[in-house]
VOBA-1610 file (N, C-alpha, C; in pm, whole numbers, padded with zeros to 5 digits, always signed):
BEGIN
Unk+11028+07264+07832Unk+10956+07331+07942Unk+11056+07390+08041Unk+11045+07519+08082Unk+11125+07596+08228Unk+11024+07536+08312Unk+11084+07555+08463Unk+11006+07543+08525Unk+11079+07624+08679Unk+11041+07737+08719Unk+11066+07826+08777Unk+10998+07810+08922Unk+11079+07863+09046Unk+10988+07830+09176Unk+10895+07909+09200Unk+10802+08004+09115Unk+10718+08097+09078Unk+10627+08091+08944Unk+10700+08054+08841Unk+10648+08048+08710Unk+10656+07959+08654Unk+10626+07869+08555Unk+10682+07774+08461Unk+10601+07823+08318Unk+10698+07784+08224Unk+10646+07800+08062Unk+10703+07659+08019Unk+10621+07664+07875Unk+10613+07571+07801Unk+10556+07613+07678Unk+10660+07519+07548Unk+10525+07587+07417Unk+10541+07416+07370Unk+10408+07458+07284Unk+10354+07369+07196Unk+10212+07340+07125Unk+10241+07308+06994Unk+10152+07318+06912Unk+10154+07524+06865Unk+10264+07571+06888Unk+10275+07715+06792Unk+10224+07802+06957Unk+10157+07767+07066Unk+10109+07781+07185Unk+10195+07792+07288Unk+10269+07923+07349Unk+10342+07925+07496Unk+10248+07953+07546Unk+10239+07866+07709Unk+10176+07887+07827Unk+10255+07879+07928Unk+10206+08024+08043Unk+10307+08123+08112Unk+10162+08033+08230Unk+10247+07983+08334Unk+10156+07955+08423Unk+10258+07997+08570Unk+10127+08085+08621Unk+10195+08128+08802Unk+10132+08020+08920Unk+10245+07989+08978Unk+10224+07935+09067Unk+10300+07899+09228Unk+10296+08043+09259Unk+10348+08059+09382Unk+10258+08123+09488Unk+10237+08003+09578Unk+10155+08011+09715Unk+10219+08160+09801Unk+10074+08213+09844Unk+09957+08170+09835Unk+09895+08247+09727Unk+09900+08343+09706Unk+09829+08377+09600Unk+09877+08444+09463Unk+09982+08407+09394Unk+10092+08449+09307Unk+10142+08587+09324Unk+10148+08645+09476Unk+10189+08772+09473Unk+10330+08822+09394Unk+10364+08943+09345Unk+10475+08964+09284Unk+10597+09042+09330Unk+10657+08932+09360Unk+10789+09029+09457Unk+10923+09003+09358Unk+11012+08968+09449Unk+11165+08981+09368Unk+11164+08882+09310Unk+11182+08790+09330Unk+11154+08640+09299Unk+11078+08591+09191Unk+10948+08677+09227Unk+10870+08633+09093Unk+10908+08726+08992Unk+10964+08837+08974Unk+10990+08969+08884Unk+11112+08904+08812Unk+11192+08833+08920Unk+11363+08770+08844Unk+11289+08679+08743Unk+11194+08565+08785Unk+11139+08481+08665Unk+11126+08509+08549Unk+11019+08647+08580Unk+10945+08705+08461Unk+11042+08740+08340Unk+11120+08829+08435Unk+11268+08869+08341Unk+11320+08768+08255Unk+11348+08652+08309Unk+11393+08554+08257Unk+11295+08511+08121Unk+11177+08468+08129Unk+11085+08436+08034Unk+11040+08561+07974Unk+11085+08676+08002Unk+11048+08791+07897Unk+11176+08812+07823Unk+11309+08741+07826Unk+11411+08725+07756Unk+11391+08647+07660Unk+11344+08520+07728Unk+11317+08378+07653Unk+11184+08410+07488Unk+11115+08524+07543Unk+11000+08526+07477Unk+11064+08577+07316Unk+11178+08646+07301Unk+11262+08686+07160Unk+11260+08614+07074Unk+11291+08508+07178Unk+11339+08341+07067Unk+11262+08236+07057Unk+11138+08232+07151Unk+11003+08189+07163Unk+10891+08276+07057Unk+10916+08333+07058Unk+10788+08403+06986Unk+10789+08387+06802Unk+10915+08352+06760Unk+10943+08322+06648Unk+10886+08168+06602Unk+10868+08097+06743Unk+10826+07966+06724Unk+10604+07943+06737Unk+10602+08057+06747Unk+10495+08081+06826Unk+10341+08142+06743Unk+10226+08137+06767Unk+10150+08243+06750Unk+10062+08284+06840Unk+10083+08244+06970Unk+09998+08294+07098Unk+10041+08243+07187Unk+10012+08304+07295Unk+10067+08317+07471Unk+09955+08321+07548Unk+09917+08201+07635Unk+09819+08210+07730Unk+09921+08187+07887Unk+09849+08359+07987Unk+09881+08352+08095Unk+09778+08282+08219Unk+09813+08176+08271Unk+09693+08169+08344Unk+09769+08113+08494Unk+09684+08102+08576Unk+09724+08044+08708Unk+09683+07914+08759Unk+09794+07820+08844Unk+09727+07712+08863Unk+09685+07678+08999Unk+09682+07814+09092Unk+09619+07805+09226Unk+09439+07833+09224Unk+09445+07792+09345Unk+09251+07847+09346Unk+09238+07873+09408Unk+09275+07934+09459Unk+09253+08121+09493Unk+09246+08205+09377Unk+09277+08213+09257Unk+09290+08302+09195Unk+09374+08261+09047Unk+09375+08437+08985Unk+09503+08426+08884Unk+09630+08511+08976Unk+09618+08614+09039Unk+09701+08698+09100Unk+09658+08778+09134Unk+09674+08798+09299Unk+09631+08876+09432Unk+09735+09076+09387Unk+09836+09072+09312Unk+09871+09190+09291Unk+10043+09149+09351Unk+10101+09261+09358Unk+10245+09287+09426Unk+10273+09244+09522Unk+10338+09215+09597Unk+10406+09133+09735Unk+10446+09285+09827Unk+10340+09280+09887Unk+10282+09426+09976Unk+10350+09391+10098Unk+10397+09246+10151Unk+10518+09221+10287Unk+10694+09303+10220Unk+10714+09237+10072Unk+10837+09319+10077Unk+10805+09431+10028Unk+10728+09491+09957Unk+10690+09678+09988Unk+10720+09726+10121Unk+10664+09681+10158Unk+10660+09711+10332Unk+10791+09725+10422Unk+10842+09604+10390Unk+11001+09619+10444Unk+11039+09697+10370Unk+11076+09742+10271Unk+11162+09846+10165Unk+11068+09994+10224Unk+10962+10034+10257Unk+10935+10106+10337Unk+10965+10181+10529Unk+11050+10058+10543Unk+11102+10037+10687Unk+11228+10090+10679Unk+11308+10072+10560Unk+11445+10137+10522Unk+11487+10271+10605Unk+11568+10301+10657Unk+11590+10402+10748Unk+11621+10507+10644Unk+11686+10497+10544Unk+11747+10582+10417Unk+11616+10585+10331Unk+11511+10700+10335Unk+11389+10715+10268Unk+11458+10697+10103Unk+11596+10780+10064Unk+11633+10796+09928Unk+11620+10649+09903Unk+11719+10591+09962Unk+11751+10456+09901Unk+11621+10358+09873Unk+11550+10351+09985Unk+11410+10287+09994Unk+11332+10338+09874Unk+11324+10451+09791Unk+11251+10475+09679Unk+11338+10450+09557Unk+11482+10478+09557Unk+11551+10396+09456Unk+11466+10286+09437Unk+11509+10175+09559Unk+11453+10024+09540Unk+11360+10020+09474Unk+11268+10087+09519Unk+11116+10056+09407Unk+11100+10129+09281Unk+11134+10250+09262Unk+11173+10275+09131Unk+11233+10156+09028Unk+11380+10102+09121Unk+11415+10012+09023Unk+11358+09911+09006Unk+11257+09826+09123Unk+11159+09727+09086Unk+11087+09780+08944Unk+11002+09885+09004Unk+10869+09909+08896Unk+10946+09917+08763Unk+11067+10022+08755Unk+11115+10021+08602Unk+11143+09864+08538Unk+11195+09788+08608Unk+11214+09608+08551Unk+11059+09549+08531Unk+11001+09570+08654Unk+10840+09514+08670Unk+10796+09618+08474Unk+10802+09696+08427Unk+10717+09776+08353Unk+10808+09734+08234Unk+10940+09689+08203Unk+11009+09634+08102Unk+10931+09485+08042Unk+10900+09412+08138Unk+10864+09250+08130Unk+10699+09267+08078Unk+10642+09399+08156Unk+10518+09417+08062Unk+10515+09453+07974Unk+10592+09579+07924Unk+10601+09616+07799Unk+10658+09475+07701Unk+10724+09417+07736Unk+10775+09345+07617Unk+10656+09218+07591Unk+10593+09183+07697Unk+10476+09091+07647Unk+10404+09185+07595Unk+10344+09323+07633Unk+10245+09380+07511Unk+10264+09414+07395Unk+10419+09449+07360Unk+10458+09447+07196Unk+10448+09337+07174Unk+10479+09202+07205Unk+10523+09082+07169Unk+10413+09053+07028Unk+10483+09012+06907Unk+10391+09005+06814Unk+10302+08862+06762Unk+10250+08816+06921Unk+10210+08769+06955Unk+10090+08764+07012Unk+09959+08707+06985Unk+09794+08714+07021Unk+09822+08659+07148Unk+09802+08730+07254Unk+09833+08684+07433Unk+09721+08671+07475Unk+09652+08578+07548Unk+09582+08594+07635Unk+09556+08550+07757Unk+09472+08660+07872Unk+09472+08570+07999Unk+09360+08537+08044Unk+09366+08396+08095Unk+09291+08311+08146Unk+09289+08319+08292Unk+09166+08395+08328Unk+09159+08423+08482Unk+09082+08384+08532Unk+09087+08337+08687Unk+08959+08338+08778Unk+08971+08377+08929Unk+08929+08360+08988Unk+08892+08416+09130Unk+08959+08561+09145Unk+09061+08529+09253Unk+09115+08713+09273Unk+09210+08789+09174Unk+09215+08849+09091Unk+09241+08920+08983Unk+09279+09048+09053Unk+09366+09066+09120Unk+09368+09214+09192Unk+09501+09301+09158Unk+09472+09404+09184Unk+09621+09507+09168Unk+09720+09480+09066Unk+09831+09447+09063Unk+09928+09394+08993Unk+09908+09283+08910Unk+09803+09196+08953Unk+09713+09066+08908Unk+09684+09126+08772Unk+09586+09230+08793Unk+09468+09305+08737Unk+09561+09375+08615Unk+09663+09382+08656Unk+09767+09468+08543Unk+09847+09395+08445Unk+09843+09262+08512Unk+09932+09178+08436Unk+09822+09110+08313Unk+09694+09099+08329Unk+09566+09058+08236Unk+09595+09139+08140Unk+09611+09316+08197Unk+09540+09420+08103Unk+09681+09398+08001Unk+09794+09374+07981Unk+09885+09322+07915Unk+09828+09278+07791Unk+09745+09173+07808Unk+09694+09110+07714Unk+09633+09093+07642Unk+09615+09067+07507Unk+09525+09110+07399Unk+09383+09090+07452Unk+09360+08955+07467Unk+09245+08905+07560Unk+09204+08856+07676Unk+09134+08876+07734Unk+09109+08804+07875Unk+09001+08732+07868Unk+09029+08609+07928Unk+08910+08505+07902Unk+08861+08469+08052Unk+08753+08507+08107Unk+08737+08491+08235Unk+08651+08376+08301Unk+08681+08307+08383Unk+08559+08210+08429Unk+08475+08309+08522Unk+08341+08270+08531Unk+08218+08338+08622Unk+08258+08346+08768Unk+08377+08301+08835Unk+08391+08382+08957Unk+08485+08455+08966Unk+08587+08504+08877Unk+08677+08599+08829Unk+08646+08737+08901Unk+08737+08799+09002Unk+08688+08939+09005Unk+08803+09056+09003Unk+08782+09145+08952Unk+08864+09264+08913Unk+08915+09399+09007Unk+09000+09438+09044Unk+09006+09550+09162Unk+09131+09579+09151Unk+09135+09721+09145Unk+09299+09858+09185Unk+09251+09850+09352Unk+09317+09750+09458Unk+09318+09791+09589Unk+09360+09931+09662Unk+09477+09953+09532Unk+09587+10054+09571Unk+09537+10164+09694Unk+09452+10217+09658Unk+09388+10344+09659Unk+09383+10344+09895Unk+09358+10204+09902Unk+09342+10162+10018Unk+09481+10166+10121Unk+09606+10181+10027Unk+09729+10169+10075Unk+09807+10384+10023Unk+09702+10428+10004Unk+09775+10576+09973Unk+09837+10558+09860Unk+09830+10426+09746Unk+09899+10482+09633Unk+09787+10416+09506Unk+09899+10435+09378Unk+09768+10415+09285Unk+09883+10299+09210Unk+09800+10235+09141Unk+09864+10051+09075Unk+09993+10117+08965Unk+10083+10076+09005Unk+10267+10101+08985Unk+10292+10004+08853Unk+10181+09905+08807Unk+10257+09811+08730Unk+10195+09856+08590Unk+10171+09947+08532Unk+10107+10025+08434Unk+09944+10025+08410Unk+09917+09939+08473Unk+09745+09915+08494Unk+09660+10078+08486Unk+09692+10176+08483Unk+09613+10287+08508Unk+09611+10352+08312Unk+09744+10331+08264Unk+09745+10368+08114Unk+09675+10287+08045Unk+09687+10139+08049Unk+09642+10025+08005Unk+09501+10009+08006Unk+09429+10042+08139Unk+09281+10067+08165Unk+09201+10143+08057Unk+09312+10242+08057Unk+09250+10384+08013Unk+09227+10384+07847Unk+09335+10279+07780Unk+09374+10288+07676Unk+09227+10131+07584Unk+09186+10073+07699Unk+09061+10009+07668Unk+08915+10071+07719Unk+08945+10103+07801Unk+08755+10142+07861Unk+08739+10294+07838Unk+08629+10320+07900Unk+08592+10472+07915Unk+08679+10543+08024Unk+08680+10638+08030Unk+08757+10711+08131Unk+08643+10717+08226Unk+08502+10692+08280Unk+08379+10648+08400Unk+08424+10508+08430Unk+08453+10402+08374Unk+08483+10313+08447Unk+08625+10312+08513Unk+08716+10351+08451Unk+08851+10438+08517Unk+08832+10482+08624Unk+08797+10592+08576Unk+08797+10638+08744Unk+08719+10569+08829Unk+08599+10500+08811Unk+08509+10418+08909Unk+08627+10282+09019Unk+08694+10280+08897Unk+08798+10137+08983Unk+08918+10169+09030Unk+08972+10329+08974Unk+09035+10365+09034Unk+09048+10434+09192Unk+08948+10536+09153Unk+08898+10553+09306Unk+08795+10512+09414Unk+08751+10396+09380Unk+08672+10326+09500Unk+08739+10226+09538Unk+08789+10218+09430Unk+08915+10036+09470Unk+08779+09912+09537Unk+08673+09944+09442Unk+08578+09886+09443Unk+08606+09744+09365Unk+08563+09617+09369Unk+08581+09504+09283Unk+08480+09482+09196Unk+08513+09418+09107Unk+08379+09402+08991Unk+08413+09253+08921Unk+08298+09177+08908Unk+08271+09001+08871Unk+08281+09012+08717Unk+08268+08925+08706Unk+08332+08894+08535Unk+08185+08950+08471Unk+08104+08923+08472Unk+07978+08965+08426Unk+08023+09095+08411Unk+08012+09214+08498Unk+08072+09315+08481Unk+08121+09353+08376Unk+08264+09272+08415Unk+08400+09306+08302Unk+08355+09264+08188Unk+08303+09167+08129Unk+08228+09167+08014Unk+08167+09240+07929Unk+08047+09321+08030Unk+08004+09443+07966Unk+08041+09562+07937Unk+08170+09564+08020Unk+08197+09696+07968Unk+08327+09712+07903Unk+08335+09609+07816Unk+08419+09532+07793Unk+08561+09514+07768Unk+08629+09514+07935Unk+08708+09436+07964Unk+08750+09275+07918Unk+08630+09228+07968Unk+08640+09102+07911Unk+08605+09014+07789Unk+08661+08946+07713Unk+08562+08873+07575Unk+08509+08783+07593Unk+08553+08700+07675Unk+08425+08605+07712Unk+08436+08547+07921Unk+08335+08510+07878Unk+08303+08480+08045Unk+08255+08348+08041Unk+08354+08238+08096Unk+08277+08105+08101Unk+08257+08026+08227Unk+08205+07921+08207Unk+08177+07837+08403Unk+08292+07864+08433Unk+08267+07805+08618Unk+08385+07771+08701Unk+08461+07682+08650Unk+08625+07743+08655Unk+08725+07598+08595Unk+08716+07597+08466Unk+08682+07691+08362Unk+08689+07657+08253Unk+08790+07747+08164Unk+08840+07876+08196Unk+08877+07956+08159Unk+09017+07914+08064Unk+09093+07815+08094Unk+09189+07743+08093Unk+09176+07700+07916Unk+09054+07670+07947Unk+09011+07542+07832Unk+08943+07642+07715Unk+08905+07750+07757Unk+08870+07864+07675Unk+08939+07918+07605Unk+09024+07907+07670Unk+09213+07980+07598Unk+09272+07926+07511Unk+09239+07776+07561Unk+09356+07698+07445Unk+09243+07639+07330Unk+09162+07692+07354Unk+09023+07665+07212Unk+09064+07800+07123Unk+09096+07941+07205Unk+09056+08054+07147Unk+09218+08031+07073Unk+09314+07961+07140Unk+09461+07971+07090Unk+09491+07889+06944Unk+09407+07800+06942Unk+09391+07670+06821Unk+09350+07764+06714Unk+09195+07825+06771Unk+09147+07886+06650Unk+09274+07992+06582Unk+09315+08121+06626Unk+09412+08158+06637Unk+09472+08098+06529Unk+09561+08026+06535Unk+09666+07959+06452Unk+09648+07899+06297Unk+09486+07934+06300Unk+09435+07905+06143Unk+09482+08064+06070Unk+09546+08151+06101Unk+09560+08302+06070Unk+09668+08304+06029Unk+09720+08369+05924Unk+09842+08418+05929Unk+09912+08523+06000Unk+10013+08477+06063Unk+10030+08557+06198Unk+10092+08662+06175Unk+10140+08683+06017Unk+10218+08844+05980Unk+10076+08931+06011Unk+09957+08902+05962Unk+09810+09014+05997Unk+09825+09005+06080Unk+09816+08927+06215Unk+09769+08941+06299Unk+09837+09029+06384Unk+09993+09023+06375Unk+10103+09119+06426Unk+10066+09243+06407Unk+10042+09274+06288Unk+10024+09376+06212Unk+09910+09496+06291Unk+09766+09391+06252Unk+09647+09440+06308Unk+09646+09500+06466Unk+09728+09376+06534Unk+09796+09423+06650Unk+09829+09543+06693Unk+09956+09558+06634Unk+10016+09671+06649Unk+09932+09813+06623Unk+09848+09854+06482Unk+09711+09875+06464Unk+09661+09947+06583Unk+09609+09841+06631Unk+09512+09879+06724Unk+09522+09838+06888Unk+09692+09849+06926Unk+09681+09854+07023Unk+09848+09933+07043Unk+09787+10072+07063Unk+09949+10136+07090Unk+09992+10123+07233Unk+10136+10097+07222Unk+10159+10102+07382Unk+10181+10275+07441Unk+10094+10320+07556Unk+10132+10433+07610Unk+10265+10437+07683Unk+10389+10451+07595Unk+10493+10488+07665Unk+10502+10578+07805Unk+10483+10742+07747Unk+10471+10842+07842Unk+10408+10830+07944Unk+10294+10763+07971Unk+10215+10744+08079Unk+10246+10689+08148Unk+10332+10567+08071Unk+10360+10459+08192Unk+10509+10518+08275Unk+10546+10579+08217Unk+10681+10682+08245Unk+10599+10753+08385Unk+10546+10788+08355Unk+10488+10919+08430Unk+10426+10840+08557Unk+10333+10711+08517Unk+10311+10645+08620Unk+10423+10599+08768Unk+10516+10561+08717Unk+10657+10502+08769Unk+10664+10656+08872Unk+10702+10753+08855Unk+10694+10853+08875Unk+10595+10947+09003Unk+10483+10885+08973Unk+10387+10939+09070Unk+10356+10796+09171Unk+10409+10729+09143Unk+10396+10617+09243Unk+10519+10663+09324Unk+10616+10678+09269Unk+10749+10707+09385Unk+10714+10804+09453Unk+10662+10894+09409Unk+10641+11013+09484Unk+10531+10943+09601Unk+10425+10931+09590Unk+10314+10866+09693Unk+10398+10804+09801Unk+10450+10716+09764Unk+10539+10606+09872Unk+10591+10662+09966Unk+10689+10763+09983Unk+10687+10865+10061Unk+10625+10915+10163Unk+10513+10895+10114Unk+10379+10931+10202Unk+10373+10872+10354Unk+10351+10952+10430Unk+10311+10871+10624Unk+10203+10724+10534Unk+10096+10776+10484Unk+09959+10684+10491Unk+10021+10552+10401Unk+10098+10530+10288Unk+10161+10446+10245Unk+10222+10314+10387Unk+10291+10381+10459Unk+10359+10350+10501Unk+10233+10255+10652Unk+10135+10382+10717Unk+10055+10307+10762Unk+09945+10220+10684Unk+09931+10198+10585Unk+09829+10155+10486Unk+09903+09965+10496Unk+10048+09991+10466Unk+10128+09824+10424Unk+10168+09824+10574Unk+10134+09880+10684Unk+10194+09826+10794Unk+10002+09748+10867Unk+09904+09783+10824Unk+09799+09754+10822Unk+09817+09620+10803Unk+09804+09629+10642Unk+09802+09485+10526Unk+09930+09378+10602Unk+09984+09414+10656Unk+10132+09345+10721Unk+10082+09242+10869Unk+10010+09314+10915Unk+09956+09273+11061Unk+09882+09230+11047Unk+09762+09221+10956Unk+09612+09179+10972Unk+09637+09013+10956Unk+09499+08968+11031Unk+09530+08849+11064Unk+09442+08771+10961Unk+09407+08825+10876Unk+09315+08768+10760Unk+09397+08649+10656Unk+09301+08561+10637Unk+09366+08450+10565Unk+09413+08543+10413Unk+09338+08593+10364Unk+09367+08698+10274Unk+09318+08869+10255Unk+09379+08916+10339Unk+09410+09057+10347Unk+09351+09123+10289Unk+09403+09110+10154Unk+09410+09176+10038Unk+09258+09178+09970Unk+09149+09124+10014Unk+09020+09094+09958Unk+08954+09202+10049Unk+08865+09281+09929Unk+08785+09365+09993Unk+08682+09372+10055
//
């Protein structure tokens, strides 16, 4: 077992489980991105031992509130606008390496979510082959509220499962939607009680392992291409936004507010 001041993994029984757990609500800043890196290294030589990956969280509040919108914010304060968009360029390009390599991973992933599922949260699910949601699970691109649009590939990834009407519906209202929802239109594969999502995963991970995992790689790959270019392009139009006056008043908003959680719509 690792055990990271953000993340910890563990495998067993052919089963890695990627669990976040950094108060208060697994936001994703440097700290948690250095982890990821780390266990998206580890996953080369893990995945050979392996035939599935469940991501889940062990706070309750949630699986993950999105990006760490306090250090956005400071890296927005930067007096050197160039340098200040370097910085996040080079975040998002590392942040979009650690996803890409869990979505090739030839490995059946899935995430086990509940409560706030947001932004970067919401991107780190769509990663995954499956999402297994408990009934108070809810889904949301905040971005839209801060002048930019979700940086962690979530907009290709969306696009590359649903209709392009529910796309744009979550893209531009930055509206939230309950697992029921995500179910139907289907985001989600299954939807179970409160607290159970956990236990859903490592049922759906058992079954799983009765397969031979060369098909399953295979089928994988199949039917789930990764959109390179987009996510290129994404990286790209996020830097550009950031820039922006309203960016800048949008995370100086989210920065001040005196809300136990901000970030909830």
């Amino acid at each position: 077992m690792k055990h990271g001041q953000t993340i910890s993994w563990q495998l067993s029984d052919g089963v890695i489980e990627l669990a976040l757990h950094h108060e208060p609500g697994n936001e994703i800043g440097s700290l948690t991105l250095g982890e990821l890196e780390e266990f998206a290294n580890a996953l080369e030589d893990l995945r050979s031992k392996a035939h599935a990956l469940i991501i889940y969280s062990t706070l309750k509040s949630g699986f993950c509130a999105g990006a760490d919108l306090r250090e956005l914010y400071e890296r927005s304060q930067q007096i050197e606008k160039g340098a200040a968009v370097a910085g996040v360029r080079d975040f998002l390009e590392r942040i979009h390496r650690v996803m890409n390599t869990i979505d090739a991973a030839p490995l059946t992933t899935i995430a086990a979510v509940h409560g706030v599922t947001f932004g970067g949260g919401f991107e780190l699910a769509l990663v995954c082959d499956l999402i297994i949601a408990d009934k108070m699970a809810r889904f949301c691109f905040p971005e839209l509220r801060l002048g930019l649009i979700p940086g962690f590939g979530g907009i290709p990834r969306l696009k590359r499962d649903l209709g392009n009407a529910v796309v744009r519906d979550l893209l531009l209202t930055g509206r939230s939607i309950n697992a029921t929802k995500a179910q139907q239109i289907g985001l989600v594969s299954q939807v179970v009680a409160e607290g159970e999502a956990l236990r859903a995963a490592r049922a759906t991970a058992a079954q799983l392992g009765k397969f031979d995992r060369r098909t399953a790689a295979a089928a994988k790959q199949f039917i789930k291409p990764i959109p390179y270019d987009e996510l290129r392009h994404e990286i790209d139009i996020f830097c550009d936004l950031f820039t922006q006056p309203a960016v800048e008043a949008g995370l100086k908003k989210f920065v001040e507010s005196t809300d136990l959680q901000p970030y909830l719509p």
